[in-house]
C-alpha positions as CSV (number, residue, x, y, z in Angstrom):
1,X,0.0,0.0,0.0
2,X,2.1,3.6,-0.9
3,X,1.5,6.9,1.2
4,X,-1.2,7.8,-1.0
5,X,-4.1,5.4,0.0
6,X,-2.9,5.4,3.4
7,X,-3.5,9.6,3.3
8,X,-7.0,8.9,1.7
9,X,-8.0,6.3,4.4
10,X,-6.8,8.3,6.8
11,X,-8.9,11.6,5.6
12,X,-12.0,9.3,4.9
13,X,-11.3,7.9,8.9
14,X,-11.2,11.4,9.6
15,X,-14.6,12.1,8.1
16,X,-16.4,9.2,9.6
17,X,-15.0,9.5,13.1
18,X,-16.1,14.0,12.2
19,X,-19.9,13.1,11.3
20,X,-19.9,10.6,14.1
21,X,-18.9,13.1,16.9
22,X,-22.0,15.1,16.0
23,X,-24.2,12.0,15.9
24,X,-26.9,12.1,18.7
25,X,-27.4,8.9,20.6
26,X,-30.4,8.4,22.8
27,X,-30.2,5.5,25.9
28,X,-32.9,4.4,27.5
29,X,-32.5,2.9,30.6
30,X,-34.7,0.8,32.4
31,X,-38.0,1.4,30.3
32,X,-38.0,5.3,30.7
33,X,-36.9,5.1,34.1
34,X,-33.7,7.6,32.4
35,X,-33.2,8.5,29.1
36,X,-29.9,9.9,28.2
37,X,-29.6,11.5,24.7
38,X,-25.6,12.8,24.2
39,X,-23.0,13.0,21.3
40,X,-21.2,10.8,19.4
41,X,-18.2,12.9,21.2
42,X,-20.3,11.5,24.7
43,X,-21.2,15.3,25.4
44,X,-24.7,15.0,27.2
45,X,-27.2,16.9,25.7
46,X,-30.3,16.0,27.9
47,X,-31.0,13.7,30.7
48,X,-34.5,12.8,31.4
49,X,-35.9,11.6,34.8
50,X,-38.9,9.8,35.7
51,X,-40.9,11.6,37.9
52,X,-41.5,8.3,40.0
53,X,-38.4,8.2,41.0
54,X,-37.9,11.3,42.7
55,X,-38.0,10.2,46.3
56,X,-36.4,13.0,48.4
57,X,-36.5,10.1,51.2
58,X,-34.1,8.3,48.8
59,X,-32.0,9.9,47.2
60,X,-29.1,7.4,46.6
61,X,-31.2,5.0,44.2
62,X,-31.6,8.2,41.9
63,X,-28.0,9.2,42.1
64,X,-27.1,5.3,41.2
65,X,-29.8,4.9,38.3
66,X,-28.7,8.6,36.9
67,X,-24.7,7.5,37.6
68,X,-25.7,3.8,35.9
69,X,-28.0,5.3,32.9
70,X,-24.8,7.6,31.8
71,X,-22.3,5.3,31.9
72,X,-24.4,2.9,29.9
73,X,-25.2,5.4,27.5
74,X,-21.2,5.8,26.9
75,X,-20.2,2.4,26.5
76,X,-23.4,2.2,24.0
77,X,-21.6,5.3,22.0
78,X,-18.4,4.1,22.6
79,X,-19.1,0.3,21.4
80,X,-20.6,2.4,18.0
81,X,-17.5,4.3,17.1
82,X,-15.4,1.2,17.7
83,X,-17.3,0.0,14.9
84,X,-16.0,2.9,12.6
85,X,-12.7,3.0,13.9
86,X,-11.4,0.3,15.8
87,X,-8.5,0.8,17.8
88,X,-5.3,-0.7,16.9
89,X,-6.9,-1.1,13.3
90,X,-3.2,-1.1,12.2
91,X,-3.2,1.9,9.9
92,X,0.1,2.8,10.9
């Protein structure tokens, strides 16, 4: 393979992993309980909370469900853009 199509696939990588930071993801965890919508660059843009669960006797379960929802939501975004560009793809 010479410089030149490494170059291209590198620009066309560039491209996919671009249009896939601006990708919106939503996450929806435990049937509405929290829906997480954020970026393909895993910048939240809204976190939705079940009124139900607002329990100012019990606070802790919402911190965990909130704390559990996000970090689902990322792996979820993260598992995408491994997809596009794994790592160690051997590129270089």
């Amino acid at each position: 393979m010479n410089f030149n199509n490494l170059m291209q696939q590198a620009k066309m990588m560039q491209k996919k992993l671009d249009e896939f930071s601006k990708k919106e993801f939503e996450y929806d965890y435990s049937n509405g309980s929290v829906i997480v919508k954020l970026t393909g660059d895993l910048k939240i843009i809204s976190l939705t909370i079940n009124k139900t669960l607002i329990d100012p006797e019990d606070p802790i379960t919402l911190q965990e469900m909130v704390a559990e929802a996000i970090n689902s939501a990322i792996a979820l975004v993260n598992e995408q853009k491994e997809e596009i560009a794994p790592s160690g793809s051997g590129m270089f």
